[in-house]
C-alpha positions as CSV (number, residue, x, y, z in Angstrom):
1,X,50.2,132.6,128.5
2,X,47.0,130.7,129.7
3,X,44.4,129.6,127.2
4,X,40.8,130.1,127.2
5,X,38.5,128.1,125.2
6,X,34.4,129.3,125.2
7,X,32.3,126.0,125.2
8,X,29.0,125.1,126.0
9,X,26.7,122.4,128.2
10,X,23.5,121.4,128.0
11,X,22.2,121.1,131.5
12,X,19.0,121.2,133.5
13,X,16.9,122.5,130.4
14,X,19.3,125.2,129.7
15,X,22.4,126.2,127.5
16,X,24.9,127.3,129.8
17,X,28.1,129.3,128.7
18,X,31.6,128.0,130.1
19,X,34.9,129.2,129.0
20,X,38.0,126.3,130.7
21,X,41.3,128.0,131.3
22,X,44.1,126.1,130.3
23,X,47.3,126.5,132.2
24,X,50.2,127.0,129.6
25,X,52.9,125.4,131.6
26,X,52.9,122.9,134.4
27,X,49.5,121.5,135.1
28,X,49.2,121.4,139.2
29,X,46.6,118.2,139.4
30,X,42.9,118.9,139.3
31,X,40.5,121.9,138.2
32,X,39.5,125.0,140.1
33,X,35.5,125.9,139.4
34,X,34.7,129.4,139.8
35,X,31.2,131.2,140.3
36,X,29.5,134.4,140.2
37,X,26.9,135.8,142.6
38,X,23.5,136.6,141.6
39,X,21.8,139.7,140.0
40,X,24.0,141.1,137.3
41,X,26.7,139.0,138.1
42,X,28.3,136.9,135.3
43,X,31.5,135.1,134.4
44,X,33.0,137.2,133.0
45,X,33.7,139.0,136.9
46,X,35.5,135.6,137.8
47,X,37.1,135.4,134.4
48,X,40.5,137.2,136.0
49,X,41.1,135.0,138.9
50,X,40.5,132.2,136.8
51,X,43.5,132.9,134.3
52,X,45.4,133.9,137.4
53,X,45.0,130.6,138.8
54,X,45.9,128.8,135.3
55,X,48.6,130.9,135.4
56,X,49.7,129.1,138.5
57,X,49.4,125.8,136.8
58,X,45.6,125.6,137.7
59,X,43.2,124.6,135.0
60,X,40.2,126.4,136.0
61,X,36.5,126.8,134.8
62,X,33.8,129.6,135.0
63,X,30.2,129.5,133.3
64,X,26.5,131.9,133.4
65,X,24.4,130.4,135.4
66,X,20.9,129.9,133.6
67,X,19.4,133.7,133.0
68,X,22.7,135.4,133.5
69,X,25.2,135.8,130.8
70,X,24.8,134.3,127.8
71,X,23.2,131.3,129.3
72,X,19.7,130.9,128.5
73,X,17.0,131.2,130.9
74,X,15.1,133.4,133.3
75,X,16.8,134.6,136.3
76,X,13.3,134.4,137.8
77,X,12.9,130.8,137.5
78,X,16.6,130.2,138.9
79,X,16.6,129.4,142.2
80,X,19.3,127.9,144.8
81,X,18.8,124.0,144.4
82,X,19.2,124.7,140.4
83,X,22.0,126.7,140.5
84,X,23.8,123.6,142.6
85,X,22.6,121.2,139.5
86,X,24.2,123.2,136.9
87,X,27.4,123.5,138.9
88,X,27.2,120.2,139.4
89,X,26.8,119.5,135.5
90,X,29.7,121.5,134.5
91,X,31.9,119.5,137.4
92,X,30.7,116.3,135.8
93,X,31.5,117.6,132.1
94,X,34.7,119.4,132.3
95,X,36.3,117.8,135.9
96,X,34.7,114.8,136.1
97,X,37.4,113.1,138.5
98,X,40.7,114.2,140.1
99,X,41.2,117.2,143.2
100,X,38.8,120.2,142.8
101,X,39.1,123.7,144.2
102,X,35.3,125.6,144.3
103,X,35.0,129.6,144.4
104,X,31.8,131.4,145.0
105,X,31.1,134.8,145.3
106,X,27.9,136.2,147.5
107,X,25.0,133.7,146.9
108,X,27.5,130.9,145.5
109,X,28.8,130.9,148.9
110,X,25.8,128.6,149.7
111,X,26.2,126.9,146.2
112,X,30.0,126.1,147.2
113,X,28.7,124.6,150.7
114,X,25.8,123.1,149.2
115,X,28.4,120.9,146.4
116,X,30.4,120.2,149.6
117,X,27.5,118.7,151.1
118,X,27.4,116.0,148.1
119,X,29.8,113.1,148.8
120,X,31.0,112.1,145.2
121,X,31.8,115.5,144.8
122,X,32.6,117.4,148.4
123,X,35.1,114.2,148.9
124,X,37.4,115.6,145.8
125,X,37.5,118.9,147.2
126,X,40.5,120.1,148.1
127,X,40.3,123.9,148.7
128,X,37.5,126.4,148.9
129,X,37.6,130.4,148.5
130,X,34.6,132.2,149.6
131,X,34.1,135.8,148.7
132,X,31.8,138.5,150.6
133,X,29.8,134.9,151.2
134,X,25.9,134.8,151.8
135,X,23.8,131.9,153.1
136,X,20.3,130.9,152.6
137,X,17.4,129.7,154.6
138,X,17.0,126.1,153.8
139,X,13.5,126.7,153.4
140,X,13.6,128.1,150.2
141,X,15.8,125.7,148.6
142,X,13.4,125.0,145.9
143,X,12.0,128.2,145.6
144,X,12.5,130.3,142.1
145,X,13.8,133.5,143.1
146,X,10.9,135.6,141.3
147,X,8.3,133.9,143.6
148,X,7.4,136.9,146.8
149,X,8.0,133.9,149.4
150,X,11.4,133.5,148.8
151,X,11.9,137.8,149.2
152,X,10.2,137.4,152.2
153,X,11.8,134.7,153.4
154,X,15.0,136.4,153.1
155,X,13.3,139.7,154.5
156,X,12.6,138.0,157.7
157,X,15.4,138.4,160.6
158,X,17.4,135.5,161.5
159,X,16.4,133.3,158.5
160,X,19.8,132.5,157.2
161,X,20.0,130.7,160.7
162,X,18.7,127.5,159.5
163,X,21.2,127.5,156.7
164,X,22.6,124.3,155.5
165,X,26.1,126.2,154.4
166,X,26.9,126.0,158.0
167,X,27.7,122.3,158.8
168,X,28.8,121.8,155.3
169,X,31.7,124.5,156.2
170,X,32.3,122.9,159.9
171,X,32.9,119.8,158.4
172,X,35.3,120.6,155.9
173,X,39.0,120.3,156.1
174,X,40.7,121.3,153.3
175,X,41.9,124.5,153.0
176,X,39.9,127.5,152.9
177,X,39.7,131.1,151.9
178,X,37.2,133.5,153.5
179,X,37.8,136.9,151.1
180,X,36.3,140.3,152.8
181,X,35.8,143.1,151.7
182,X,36.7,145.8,153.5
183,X,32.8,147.5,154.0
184,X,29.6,145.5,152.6
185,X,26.9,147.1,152.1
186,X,25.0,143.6,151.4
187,X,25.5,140.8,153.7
188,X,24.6,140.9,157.5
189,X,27.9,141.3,159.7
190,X,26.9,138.1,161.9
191,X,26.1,136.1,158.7
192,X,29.6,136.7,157.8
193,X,30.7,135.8,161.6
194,X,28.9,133.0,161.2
195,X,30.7,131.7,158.1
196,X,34.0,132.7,159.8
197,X,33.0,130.2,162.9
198,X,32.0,127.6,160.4
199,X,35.3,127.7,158.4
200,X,37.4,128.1,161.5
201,X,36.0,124.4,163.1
202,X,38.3,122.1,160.9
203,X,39.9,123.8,157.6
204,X,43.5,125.0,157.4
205,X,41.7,128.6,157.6
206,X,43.0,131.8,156.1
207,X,40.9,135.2,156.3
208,X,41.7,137.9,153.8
209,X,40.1,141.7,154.1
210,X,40.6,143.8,150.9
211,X,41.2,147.6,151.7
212,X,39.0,149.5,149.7
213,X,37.0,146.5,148.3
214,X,32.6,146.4,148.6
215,X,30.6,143.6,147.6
216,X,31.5,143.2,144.3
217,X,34.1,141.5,144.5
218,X,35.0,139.3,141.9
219,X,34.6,142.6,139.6
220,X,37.1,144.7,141.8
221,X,39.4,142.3,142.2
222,X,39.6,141.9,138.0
223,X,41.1,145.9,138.5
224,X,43.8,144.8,141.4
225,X,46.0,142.2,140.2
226,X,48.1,142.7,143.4
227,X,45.2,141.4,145.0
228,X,44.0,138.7,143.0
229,X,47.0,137.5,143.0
230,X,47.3,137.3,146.8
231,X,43.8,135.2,146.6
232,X,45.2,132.9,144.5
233,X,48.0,132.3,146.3
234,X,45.8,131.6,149.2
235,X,43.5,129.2,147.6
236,X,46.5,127.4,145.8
237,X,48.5,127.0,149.3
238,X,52.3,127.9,149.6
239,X,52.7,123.8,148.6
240,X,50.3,124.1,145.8
């Protein structure tokens, strides 16, 4: 059995809640960091892949961003830069050195490309799984996500073009994970062929479509061990 110990951080003006899942065997070296998407998303969705992993020898690590969960904070005032610095913070706290494997789901597909895009940290990085992925104009960075022109920004065709996700992606060359589901109702087709290109440029690539899966899919995959187990096994590699 894998253990999993609720802790929490103090980081960029918030309280944000982690819980680190301890493998209960064989440690396989370095620390897998999972991440939720945005709305009403939370840890707890990417709380089952996480003890899969550790149950694969992976010590791995989830945490609320600030304004979801039982992090402190308004959702409002989060925005895509500060979601980056609090993953960032919990990397530095709880897997400060040694080989990392990142996980986001929807809008932490950019905050997984944008911690690849940081030396001291995309350097470590061994393996990346990306799940029903979106990607963001860099324009609104900065923006809080309750201010209109970041809605409209994201309203306005083509504005995911100017993404930074994608060369982060095209130059990595680990291994990577693109996770489908089989119909989304919420990202754009070619946003997701775009990703696809990106990975496919210098990563050992593997692309995985879950029948009967939407959007959601760090919560449907907690109800389908078969599957979570298969995206695990894809992130770990058959070598480990």
């Amino acid at each position: 059995m894998t253990a999993a110990g609720a802790v929490a951080l103090e980081a960029d003006g918030e309280r944000l809640a982690c819980t680190v899942v301890e493998p209960a065997g064989r440690a396989r070296p370095g620390t897998a960091l999972l991440m939720h998407g945005a709305g009403s998303s939370g840890k707890h969705r990417c709380l089952p892949l996480a003890q899969e992993l550790a149950a694969a020898g992976c010590r791995s690590v989830v945490f609320d961003f600030a304004g979801h969960g039982t992090s402190t904070g308004e959702l409002g005032q989060l925005s895509l830069a500060r979601r980056a610095r609090q993953a960032r913070a919990v990397l530095e706290r709880y897997a400060p050195d040694g080989p990392l494997l990142l996980v986001g789901f929807s809008m932490s597909g950019q905050t997984v490309a944008d911690l690849l895009g940081e030396p001291d940290i995309g350097g470590r990085v061994r393996a990346v799984a990306l799940g029903a992925p979106a990607a963001y104009a860099r324009e609104v960075r900065e923006l809080p996500f309750a201010e209109p022109e970041f809605t409209a920004t994201l309203r306005t065709r083509g504005s995911w073009r100017s993404s930074t996700a994608f060369e982060a992606l095209a130059a990595f060359d680990g291994r990577a994970v693109l996770v489908l589901p089989e119909s989304d109702e919420v990202i754009p087709a070619e946003v997701t062929d775009a990703l696809d290109a990106a990975l496919r440029t210098r990563a050992a690539y593997t692309r995985l479509v879950l029948p009967g899966a939407d959007h959601q899919l760090g919560g449907w995959l907690s109800t389908h061990p078969e599957h979570r187990a298969l995206v695990a096994a894809a992130l770990l590699g058959a070598g480990g």
